[in-house]
C-alpha positions as CSV (number, residue, x, y, z in Angstrom):
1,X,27.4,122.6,153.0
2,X,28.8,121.3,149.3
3,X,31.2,119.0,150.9
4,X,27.9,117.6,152.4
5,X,26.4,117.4,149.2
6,X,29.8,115.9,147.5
7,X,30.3,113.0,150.1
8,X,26.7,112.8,149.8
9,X,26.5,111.7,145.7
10,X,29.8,110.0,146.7
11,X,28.3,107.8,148.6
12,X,25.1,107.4,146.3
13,X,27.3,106.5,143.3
14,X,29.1,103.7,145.8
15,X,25.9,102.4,147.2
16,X,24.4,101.7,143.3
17,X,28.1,100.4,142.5
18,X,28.2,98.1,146.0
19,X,24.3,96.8,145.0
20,X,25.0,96.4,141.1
21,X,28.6,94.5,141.5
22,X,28.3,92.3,144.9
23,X,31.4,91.9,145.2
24,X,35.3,92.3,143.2
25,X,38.0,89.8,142.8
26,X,41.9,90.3,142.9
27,X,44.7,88.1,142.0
28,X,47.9,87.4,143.7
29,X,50.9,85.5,142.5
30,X,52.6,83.2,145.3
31,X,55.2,81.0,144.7
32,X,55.2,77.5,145.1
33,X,58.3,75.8,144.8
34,X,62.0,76.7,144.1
35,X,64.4,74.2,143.4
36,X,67.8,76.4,142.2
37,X,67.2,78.4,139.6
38,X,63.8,76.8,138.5
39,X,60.5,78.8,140.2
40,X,57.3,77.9,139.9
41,X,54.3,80.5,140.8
42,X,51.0,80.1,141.0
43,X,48.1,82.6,140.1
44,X,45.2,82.9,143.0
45,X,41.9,84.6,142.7
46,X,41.0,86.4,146.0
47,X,36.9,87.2,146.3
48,X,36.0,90.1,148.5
49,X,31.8,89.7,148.5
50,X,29.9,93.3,149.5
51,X,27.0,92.6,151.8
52,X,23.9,94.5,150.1
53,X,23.3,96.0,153.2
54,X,26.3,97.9,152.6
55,X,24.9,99.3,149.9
56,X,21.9,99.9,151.1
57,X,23.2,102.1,153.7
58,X,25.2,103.6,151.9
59,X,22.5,104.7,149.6
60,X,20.2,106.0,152.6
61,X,23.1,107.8,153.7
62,X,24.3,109.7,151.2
63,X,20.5,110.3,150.2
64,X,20.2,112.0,154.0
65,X,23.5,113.8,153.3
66,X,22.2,115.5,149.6
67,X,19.0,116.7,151.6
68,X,20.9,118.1,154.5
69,X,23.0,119.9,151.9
70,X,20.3,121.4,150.4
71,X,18.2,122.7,153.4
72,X,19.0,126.4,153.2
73,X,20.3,127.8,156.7
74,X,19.0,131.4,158.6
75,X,20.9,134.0,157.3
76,X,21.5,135.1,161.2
77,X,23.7,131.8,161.6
């Protein structure tokens, strides 16, 4: 039952970080041209955009997770 509860505030702590942010940006650097020993590169910015529904269900989900954690079991199971 506490990995339950750890994947759980896992996944709270995501949801609130997927609803807050929207969204991160990476960069890559490609190159664009080589003539002998000259190189030129260029730097481009890559978007990945989070639906909020992402969060959202990530936030439900963990939430369900935390109260099955913390249900206590029969002590004959």
């Amino acid at each position: 039952m506490r990995l339950l509860l750890i994947v759980g505030l896992v996944l709270v702590v995501l949801g609130i970080l997927a609803l807050g942010y929207q969204g991160f940006t990476y960069f890559t650097h490609d190159q664009v041209a080589a003539v002998g020993p000259v190189q030129v590169w260029q730097e481009r910015a890559h978007t990945v955009w989070l639906p909020p529904i992402m969060g959202v269900t990530a936030l439900i989900t963990g939430g369900l997770l935390i109260l099955v954690s913390t249900r206590q079991s029969p002590k004959g199971l």
